[in-house]
C-alpha positions in Angstrom: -31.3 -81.7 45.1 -27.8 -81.0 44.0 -26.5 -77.7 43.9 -24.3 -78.4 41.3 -25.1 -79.0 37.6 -25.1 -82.6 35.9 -21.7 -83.7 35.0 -20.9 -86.2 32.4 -19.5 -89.6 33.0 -17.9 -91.6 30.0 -17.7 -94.8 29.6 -14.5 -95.5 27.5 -15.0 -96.6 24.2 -13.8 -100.9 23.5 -11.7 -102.3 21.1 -10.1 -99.3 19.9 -6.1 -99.0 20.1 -5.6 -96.6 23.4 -4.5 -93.3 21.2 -7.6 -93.4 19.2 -9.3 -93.7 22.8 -7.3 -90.9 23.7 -8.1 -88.4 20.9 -11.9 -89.7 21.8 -11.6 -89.0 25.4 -10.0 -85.3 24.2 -12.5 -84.9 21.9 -15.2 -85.3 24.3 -13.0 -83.3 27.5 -13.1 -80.1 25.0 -16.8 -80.1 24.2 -18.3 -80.9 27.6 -17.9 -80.9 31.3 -16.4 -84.5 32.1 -15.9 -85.6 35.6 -15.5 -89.3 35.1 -14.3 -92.3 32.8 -15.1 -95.9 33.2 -13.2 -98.6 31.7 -14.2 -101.8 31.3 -11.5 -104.4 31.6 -13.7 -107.6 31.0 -14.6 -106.1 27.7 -11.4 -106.1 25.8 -11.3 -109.5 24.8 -9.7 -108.6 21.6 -7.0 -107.0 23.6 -7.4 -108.6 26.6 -3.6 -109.5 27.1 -2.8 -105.9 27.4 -5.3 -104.6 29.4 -3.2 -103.3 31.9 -1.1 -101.2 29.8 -4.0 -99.7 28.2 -5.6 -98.9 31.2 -2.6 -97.2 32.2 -2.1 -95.1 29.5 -6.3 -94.1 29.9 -5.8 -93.4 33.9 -2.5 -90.8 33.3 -5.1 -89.2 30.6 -7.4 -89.1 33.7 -5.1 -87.8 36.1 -3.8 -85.0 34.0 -7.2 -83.7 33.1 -8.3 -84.2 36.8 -10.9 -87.0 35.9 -11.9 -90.1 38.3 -10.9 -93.4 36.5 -13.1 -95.9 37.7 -13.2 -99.4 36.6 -16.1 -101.3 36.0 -17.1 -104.2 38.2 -13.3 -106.0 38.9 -12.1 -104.9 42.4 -8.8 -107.0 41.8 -7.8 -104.8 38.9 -9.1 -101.4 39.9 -7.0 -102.0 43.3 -3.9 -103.4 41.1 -3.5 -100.4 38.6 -4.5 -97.8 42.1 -7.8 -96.7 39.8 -9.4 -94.4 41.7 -12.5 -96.4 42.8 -14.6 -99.2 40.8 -18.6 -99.6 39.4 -20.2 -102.6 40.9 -22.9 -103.9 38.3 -23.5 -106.8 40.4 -24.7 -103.9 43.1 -25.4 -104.1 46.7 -24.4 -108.1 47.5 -20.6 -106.8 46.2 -20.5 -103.7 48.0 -18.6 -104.8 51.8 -15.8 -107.2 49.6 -14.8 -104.2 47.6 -15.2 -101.8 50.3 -12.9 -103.9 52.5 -10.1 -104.4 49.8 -10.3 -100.6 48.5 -10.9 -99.4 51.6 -12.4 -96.1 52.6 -10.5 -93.9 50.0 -11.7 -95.1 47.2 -14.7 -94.5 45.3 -17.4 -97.4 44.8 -21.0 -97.1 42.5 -23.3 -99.4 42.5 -26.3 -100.0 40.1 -29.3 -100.6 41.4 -32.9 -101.4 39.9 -35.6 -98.7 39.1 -37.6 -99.4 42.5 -37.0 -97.3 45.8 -37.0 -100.1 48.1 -33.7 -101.0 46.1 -32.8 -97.5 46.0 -32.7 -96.9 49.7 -31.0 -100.0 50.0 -28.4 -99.3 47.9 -27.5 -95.5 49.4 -27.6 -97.1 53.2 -24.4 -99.7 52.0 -22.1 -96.1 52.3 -21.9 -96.3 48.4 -20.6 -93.3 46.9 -22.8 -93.1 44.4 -25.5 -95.1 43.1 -26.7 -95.7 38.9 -30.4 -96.3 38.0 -30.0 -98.9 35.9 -33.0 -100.9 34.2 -31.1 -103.9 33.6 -29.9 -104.2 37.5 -31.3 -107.6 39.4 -34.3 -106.8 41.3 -33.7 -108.1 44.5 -37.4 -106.3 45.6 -39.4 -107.5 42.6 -42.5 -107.1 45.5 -42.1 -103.3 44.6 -43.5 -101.3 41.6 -40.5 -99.9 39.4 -41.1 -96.3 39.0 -40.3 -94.2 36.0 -36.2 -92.6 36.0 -36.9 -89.0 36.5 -39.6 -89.8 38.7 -37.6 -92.0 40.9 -34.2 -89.2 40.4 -36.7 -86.5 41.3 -37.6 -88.4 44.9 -34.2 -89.6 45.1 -32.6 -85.8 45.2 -35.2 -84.0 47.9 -34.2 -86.9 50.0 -30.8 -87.9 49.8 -27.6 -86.4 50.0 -25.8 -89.5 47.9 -25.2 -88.7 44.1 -27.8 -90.0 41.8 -26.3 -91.1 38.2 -28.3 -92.0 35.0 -27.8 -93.3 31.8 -28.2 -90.8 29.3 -30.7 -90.8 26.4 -29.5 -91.1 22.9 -31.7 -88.4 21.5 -30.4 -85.3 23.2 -33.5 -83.9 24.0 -34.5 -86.8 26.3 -32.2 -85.7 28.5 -34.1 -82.6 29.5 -36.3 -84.6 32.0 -33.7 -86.3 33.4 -31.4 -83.0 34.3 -34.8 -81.4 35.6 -35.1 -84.0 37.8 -31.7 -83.4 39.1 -29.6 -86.3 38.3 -26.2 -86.3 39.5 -24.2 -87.2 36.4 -25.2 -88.9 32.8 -23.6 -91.9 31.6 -22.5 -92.1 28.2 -21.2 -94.8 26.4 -21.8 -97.1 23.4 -24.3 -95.0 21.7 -22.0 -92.1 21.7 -19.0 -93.7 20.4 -20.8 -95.3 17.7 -20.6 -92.3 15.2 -17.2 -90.7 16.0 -17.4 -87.9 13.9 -20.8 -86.7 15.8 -18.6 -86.9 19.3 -17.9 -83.4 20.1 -21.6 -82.3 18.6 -23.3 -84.8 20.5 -21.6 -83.5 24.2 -22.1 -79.8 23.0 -25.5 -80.2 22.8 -26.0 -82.2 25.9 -23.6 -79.5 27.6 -26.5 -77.0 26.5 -29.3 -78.6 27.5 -27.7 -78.7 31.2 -26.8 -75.2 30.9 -30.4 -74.2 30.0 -31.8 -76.5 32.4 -29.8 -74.3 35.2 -30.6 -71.0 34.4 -34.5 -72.7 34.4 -34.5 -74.4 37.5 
């Protein structure tokens, strides 16, 4: 189990200009312990002929509040805008092409399904880190899928690789999760869905952790 307490790890709000994404991202950096954003390139199809620019402007936001920008799933444009490592979705069968274009300096996650056999698999490819992620292929569908902070809990007595989860949407759902001792929470869509409740949302999230830590 980590030593360290869960971090949070935002997934950048799509289809907003970049300086609404910005005040977002601010937003969010104030009212919660961030360690990560991840952008999503292949999402901006309303803006996808700027892409580039905007993740740009997102990664110098990143830099300056000493955040890892990681890009979600395309190797080719992590490596083209020097993002500091990428989020394979498409998990372990993707891991040795990105590795061997980002090389060994560069962070790579993979997703893998809610089963250990997959788990295990996924932490012996010399990923970085490694999201539980319900909607991953199941490449082990001969193994039972075990509950999230079951499998986090197992996960963190064993292994030294970071676990990562997505988070709840009801705060308070969270609480098993941290317990277990994930790694870092995922937050994305649902929290950028009501702007106004933002910084509310992460404070409260930020708490639970807090009093998760003085528990455990």
């Amino acid at each position: 189990m980590s030593d360290f307490p869960c971090k949070l790890y935002l997934s950048a709000p799509v289809g907003l200009p970049p300086e609404k994404t910005i005040k977002l991202l601010d937003a969010s950096f104030a009212a919660s312990d961030v360690s990560a954003v991840l952008y999503s390139p292949d999402q901006d199809t309303s803006r996808a002929n700027n892409s580039f620019d905007i993740a740009r402007e997102l990664m110098r936001w990143a830099i300056d509040h000493n955040v890892a920008f990681i890009v979600a799933e395309d190797v080719a444009f992590a490596r083209e805008i020097s993002a500091d490592g990428v989020h394979l979705y498409s998990g372990i069968s993707s891991y040795s092409n990105a590795r061997s274009k980002l090389g060994n300096d560069r962070i790579i996650g993979l997703s893998t399904a809610l089963n250990r056999h997959e788990c295990m698999s996924a932490g012996e490819t010399g990923a970085d880190y490694i999201l539980f992620d319900p909607t991953s292929p199941d490449d082990f569908q001969i193994h039972e899928t075990q509950p999230l902070e079951n499998l986090i809990s197992w996960w963190t007595e064993l292994f030294e690789v970071p676990c990562v989860a997505q988070a709840y949407v009801e705060v308070e759902k969270n609480r098993a999760l941290v317990s277990a001792g994930v790694d870092f929470l995922v937050l994305g869509n649902d929290l950028w869905c009501s702007e106004k409740n933002v910084a509310a949302k992460l404070k409260a999230l930020g708490q639970l952790i807090a009093e998760c830590g003085r528990a455990s």
